[in-house]
C-alpha positions as CSV (number, residue, x, y, z in Angstrom):
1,X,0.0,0.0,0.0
2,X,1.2,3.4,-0.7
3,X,2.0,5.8,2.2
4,X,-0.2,8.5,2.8
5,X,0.8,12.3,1.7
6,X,2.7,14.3,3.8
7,X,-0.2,16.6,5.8
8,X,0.5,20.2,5.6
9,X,-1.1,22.7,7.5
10,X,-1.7,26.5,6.2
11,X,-3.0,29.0,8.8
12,X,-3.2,31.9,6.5
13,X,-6.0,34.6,6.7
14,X,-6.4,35.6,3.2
15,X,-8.2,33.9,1.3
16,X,-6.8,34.4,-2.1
17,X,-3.4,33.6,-0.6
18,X,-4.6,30.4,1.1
19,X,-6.1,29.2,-2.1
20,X,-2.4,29.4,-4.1
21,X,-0.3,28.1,-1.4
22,X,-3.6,25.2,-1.4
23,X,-3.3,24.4,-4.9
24,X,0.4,24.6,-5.8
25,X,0.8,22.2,-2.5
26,X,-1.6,19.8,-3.8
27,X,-0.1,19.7,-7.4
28,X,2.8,18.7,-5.3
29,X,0.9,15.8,-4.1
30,X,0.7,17.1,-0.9
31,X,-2.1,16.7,1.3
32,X,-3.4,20.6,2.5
33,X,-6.1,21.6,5.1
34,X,-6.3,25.6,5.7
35,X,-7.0,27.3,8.7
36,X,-7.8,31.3,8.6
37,X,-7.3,32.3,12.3
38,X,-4.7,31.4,15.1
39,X,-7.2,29.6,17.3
40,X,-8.6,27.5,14.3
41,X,-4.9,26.3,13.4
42,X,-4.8,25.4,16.6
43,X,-7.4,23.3,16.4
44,X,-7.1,21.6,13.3
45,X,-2.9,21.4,14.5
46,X,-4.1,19.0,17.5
47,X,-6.8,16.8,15.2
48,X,-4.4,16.4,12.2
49,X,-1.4,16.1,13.6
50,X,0.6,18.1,10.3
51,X,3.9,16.5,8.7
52,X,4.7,20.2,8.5
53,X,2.5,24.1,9.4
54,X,2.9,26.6,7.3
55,X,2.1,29.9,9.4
56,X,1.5,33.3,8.6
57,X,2.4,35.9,12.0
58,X,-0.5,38.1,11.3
59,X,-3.9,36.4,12.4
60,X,-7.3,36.9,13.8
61,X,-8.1,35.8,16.8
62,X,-4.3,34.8,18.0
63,X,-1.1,35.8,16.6
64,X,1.2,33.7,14.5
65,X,4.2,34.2,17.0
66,X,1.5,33.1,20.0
67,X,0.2,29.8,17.6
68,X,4.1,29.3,17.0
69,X,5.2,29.1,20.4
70,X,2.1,26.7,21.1
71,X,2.8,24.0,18.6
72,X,6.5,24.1,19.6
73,X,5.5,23.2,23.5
74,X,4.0,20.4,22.1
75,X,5.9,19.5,18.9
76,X,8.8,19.3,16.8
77,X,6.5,19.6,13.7
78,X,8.9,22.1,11.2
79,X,6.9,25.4,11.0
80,X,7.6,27.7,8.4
81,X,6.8,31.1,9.1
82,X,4.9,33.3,6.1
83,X,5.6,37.1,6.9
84,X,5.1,40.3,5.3
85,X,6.9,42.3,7.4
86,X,10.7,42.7,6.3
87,X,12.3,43.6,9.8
88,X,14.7,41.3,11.4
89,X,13.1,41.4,14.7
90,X,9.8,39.6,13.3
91,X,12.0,37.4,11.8
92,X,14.1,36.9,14.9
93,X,11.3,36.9,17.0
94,X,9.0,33.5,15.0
95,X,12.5,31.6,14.9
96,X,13.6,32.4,18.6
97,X,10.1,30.7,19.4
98,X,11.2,27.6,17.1
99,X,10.3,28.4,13.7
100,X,12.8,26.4,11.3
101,X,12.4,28.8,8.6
102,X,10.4,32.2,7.1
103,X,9.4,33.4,3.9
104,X,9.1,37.0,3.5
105,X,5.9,38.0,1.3
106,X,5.6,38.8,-1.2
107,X,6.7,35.3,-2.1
108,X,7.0,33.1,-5.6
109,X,4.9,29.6,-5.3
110,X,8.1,27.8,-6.6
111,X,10.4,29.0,-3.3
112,X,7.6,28.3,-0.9
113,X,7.6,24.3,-2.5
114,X,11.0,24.2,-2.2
115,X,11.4,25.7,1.6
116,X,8.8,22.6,2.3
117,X,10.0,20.0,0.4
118,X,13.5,21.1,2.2
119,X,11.9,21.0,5.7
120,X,10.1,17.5,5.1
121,X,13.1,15.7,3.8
122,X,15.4,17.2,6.5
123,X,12.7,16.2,9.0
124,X,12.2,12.8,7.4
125,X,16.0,12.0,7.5
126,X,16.6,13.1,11.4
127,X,13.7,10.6,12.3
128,X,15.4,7.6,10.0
129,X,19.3,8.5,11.0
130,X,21.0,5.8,13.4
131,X,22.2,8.2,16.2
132,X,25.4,7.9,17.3
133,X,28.0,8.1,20.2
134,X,27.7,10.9,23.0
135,X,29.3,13.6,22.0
136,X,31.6,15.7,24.8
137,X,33.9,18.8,24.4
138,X,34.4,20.7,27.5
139,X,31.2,21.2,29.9
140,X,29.2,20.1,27.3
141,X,27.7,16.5,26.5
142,X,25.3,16.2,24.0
143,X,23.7,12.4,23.6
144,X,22.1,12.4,20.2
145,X,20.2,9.1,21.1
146,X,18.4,10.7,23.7
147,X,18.3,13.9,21.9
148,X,19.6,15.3,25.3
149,X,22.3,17.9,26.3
150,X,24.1,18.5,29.0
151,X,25.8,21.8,30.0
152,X,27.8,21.8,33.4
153,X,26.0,18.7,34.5
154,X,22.1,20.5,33.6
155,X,20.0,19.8,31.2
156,X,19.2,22.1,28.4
157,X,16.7,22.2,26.3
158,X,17.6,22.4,22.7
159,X,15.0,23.0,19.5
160,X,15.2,20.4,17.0
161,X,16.9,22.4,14.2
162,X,19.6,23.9,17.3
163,X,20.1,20.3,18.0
164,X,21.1,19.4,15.0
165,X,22.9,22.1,14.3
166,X,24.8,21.8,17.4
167,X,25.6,17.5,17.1
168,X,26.7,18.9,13.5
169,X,29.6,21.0,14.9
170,X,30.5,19.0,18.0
171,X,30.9,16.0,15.6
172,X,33.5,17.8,13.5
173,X,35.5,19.3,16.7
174,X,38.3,21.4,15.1
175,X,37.2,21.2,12.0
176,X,36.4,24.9,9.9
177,X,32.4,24.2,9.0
178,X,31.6,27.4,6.7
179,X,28.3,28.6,6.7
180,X,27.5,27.5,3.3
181,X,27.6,24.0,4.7
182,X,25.6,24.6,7.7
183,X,23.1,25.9,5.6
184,X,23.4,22.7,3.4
185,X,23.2,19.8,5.9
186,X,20.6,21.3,8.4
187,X,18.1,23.4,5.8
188,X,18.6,21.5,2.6
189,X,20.6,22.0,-0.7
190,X,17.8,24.3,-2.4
191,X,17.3,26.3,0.4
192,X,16.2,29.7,-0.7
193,X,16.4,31.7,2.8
194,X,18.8,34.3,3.7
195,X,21.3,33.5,6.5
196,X,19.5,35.2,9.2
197,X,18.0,31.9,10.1
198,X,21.3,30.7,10.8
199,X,22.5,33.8,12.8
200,X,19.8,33.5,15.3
201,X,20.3,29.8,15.8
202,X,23.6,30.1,16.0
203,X,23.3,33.2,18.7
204,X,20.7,31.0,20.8
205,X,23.2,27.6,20.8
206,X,25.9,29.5,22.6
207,X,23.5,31.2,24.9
208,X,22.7,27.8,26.2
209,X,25.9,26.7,26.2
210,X,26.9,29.6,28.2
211,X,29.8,30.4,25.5
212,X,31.3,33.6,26.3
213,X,34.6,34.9,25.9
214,X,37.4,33.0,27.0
215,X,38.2,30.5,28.9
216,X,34.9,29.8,27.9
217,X,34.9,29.9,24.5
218,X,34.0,26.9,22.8
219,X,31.9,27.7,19.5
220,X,34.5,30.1,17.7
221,X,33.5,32.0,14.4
222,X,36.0,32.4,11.8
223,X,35.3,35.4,9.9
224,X,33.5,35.6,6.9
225,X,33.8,31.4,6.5
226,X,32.0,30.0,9.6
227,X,32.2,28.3,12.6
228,X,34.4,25.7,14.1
229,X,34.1,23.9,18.1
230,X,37.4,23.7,19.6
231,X,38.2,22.1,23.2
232,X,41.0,24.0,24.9
């Protein structure tokens, strides 16, 4: 038997806007169901149960941003978030709450397929991957079987995309990873995003790993290339 469509779920107020994102999904072969206010993609988010939300940050009824950080208490469901405001603190503020990705309005049909067929896969393949070995430098011990890390013998919490973000450069300790690949492994090959989303991720992984300047330095940025773990 052939496996089901991936579920997406569009809480988008307008309707002419809805309807495109709707049909181009479902050309797609996606299966789509539409909310048009934050309360109502709330609802339909706990009956459905979505592969993946698409979310705009202005709604009736309940913001995106308040609908964003909702879903992420009770899921690791990617959400990309649809916005037409084009300052960074929107942008900052839907991916400090989880989001994995935006899309700044106005918006072609083609990039929004390819941010979600990006999130899916990268979501599918996390799920499928055989975990490995705990990984340690300094303080910090990050057990990707358990999806658990461990920062001066606490537990932090880590999003799913700052998790895997963060098992990506422990596992390459020492090793230069540019930005270009970060973007790569963690948001797909045809990502279309700027790398804002990055930034903010990266910025929220050493708050919680309490990296500041040294001794304590442990995520170290090599200008204009990327990033690179070191344990001194």
């Amino acid at each position: 038997m052939p496996a089901d469509p991936p579920r997406i779920l569009v809480i988008e107020d307008e309707p002419s806007l809805a309807d495109s994102i709707r049909y181009n999904l479902e050309l797609e072969g996606y299966d789509v169901v539409v909310a048009k206010t934050g309360r109502k993609g709330m609802e339909r988010f706990r009956k459905i149960a979505p592969s993946l939300v698409l979310l705009d940050v202005m709604l009736p009824e309940m913001s995106g941003l308040d609908v964003c950080r909702l879903i992420r208490s009770q899921s690791d469901v990617p959400i990309i978030m649809l916005t037409a405001r084009s300052s960074e603190g929107d942008v900052v503020a839907g991916l400090e709450l989880g989001a994995d990705d935006y899309v700044t309005k106005p918006f072609s049909m083609r990039e929004l397929v390819s941010r979600v067929r990006a999130n899916l896969r990268r979501a599918l393949e996390q799920e499928g991957e055989d975990r490995g070995e705990e990984l340690v430098i300094g303080p910090i011990r990050l057990n990707p079987g358990r999806h658990e890390v461990v920062v001066d013998g606490e537990v932090v919490e880590f999003r799913p995309k700052e998790f895997q973000l963060l098992e990506f450069l422990m596992s390459r300790k020492g090793r230069l990873v540019t930005r270009e690949r970060l973007i790569d492994e963690i948001w797909g090959s045809d990502y279309y995003g700027d790398t804002k989303t990055l930034n903010v991720h990266i910025k929220r992984i050493r708050a919680k790993i309490g990296d500041k300047k040294k001794p304590r330095r442990w995520l170290v940025t090599v200008r204009g290339l990327g990033y690179k773990f070191v344990d001194e």
